[in-house]
C-alpha positions as CSV (number, residue, x, y, z in Angstrom):
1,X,0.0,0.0,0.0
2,X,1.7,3.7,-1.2
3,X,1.0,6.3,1.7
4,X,0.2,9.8,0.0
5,X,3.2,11.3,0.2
6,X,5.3,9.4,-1.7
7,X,2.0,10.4,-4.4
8,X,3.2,13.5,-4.3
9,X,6.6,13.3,-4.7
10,X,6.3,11.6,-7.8
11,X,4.1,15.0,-9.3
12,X,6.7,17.2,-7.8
13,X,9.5,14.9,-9.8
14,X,7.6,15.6,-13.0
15,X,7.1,18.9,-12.6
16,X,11.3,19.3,-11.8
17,X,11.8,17.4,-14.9
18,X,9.4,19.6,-16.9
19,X,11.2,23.0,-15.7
20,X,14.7,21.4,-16.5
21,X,13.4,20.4,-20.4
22,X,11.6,23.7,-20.9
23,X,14.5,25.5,-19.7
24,X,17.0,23.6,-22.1
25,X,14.7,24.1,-24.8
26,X,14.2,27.4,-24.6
27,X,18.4,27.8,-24.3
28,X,19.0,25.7,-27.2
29,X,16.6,27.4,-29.2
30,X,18.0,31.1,-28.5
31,X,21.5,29.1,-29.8
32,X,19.8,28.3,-33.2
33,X,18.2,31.4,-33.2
34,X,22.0,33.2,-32.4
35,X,23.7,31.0,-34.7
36,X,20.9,32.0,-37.2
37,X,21.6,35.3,-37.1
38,X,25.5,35.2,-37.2
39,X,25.0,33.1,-40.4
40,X,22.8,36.2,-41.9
41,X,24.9,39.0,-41.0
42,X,27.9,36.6,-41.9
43,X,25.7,36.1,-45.7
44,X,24.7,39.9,-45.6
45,X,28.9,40.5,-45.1
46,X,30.0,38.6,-48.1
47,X,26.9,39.9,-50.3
48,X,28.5,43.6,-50.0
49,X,31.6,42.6,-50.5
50,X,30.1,40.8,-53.7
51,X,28.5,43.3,-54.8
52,X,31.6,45.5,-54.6
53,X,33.9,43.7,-56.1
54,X,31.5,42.7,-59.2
55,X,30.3,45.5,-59.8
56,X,34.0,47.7,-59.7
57,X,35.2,44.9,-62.0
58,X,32.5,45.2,-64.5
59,X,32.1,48.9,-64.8
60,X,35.2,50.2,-64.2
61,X,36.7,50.6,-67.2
62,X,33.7,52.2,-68.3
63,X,34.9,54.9,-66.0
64,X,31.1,56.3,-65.8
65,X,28.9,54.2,-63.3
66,X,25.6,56.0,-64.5
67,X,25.3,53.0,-66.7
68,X,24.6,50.7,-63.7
69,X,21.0,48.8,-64.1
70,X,19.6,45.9,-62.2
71,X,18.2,44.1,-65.4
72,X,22.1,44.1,-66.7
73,X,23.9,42.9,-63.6
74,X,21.9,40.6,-62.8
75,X,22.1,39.0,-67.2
76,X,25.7,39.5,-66.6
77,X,26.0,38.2,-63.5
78,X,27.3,40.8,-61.2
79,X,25.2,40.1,-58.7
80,X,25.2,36.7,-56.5
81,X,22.9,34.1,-57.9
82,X,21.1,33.6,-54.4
83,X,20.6,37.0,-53.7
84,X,18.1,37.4,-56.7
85,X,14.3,36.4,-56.6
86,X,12.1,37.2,-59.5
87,X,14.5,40.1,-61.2
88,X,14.5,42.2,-57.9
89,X,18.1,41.9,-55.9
90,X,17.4,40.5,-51.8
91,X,19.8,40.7,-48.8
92,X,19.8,38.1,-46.3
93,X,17.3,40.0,-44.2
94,X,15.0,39.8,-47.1
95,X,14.7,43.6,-48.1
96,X,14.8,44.7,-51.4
97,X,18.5,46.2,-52.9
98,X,18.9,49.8,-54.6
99,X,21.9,50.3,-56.7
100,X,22.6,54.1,-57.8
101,X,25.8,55.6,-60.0
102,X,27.1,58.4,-60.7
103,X,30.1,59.6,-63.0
104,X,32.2,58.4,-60.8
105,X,30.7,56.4,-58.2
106,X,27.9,54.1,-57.2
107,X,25.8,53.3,-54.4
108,X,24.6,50.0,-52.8
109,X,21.5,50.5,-50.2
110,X,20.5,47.7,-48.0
111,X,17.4,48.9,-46.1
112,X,15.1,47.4,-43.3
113,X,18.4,46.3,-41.2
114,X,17.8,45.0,-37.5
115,X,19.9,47.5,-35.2
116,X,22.4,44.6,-34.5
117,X,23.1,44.1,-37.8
118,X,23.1,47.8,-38.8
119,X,26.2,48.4,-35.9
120,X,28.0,45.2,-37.4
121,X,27.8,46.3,-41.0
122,X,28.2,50.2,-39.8
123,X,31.8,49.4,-38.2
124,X,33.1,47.1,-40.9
125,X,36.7,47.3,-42.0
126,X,36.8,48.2,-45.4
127,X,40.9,49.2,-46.2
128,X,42.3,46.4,-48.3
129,X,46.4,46.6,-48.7
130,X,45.8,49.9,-46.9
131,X,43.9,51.4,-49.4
132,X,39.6,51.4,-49.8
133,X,37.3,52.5,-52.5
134,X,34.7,53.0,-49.7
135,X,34.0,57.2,-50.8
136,X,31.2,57.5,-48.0
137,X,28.9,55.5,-45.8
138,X,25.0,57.0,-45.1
139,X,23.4,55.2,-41.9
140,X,20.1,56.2,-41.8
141,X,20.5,60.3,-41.9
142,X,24.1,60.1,-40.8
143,X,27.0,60.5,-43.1
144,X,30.3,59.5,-42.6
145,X,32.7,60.5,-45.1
146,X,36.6,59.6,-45.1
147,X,38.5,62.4,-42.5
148,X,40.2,64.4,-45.6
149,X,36.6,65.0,-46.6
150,X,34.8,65.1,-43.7
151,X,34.7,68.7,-43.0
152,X,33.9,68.6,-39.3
153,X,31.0,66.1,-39.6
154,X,31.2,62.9,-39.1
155,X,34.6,60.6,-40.3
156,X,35.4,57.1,-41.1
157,X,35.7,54.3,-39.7
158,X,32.7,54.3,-38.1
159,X,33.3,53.9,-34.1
160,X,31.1,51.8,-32.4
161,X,29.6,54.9,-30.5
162,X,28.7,56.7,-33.4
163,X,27.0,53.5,-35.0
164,X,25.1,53.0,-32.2
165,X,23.5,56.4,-32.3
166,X,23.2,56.5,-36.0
167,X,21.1,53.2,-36.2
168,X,17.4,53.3,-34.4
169,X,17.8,51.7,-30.8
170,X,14.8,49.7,-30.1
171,X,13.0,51.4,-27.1
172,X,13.9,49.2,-23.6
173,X,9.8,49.7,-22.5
174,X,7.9,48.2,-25.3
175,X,9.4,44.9,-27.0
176,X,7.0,44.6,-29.6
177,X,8.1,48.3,-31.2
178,X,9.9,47.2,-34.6
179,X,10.7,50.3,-36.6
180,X,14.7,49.2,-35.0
181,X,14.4,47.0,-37.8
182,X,14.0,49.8,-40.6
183,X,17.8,50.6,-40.6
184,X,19.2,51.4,-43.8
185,X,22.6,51.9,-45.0
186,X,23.9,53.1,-48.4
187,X,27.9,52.3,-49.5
188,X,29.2,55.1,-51.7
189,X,32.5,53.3,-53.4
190,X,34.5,54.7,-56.2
């Protein structure tokens, strides 16, 4: 015969076990969701640098980037196959890709960037061999031009103070506020 607190015990074991596998799942899943993200921003990385280098190779010779059209990168294949979807040009974070050019430079906006990602792409290196043919960088309404052209405002690199002011901070009261997520950023490279 069981006495009724052993019963007991036995709901409270369950209940233990419960708390421990919710609390693993929950952990793992914020892992996938982490590892997730650092694959995206990873993908959104390379898709820039892509971009870059394609399209500098391609029109440069040219010496006039006013040419630049999405129907003719993406025929000549300028721009990364998986980053296409039904002749418009996608970023990892799904958002649609503007390309602009002028005589003697071009412009690559990737819009409706989580804050995160907008700090991570804001304080990239982009010297290669000491040299860059970064020209500007426009987060949001800041502009941050290289310090022989800055004038006062704003100078490259990006620190990671002045990225975190230029992209939107989601508000600490109310989690479900999203416009944080409407980041954009616009490469001027020559």
């Amino acid at each position: 015969m069981k006495k009724c607190s052993e019963l007991g015990r036995t709901m409270i074991e369950v209940i233990g076990v419960l708390a421990i596998l919710t609390a693993v799942s929950v952990g793992i899943n914020k892992f996938i969701n982490n590892m997730h993200d650092k694959f995206k921003i990873s993908r959104i990385t390379q898709q820039i640098t892509d971009l870059r280098k394609n399209i500098s190779n391609r029109y440069v010779a040219n010496g006039d980037y006013t040419v630049i059209k999405i129907e003719d990168m993406i025929a000549g294949k300028v721009i990364p196959s998986d980053m296409v979807d039904d002749g418009k040009v996608i970023h990892a974070y799904n958002a649609e890709v503007s390309f602009d050019g002028a005589r003697d430079t071009y412009q690559i906006t990737f819009p409706k960037l989580p804050h995160h990602v907008c700090v991570e792409l804001a304080v990239m290196n982009w010297n290669f061999g000491g040299s860059s043919d970064l020209y500007r960088l426009k987060i949001n309404e800041t502009e941050f031009n290289w310090p022989i052209l800055a004038n006062g405002g704003k100078e490259l690199p990006v620190s990671i103070s002045d990225a975190e002011v230029a992209c939107v901070l989601p508000p600490k009261e109310d989690e479900s506020y999203t416009e944080y997520n409407d980041n954009t950023i616009t490469w001027t490279f020559r």
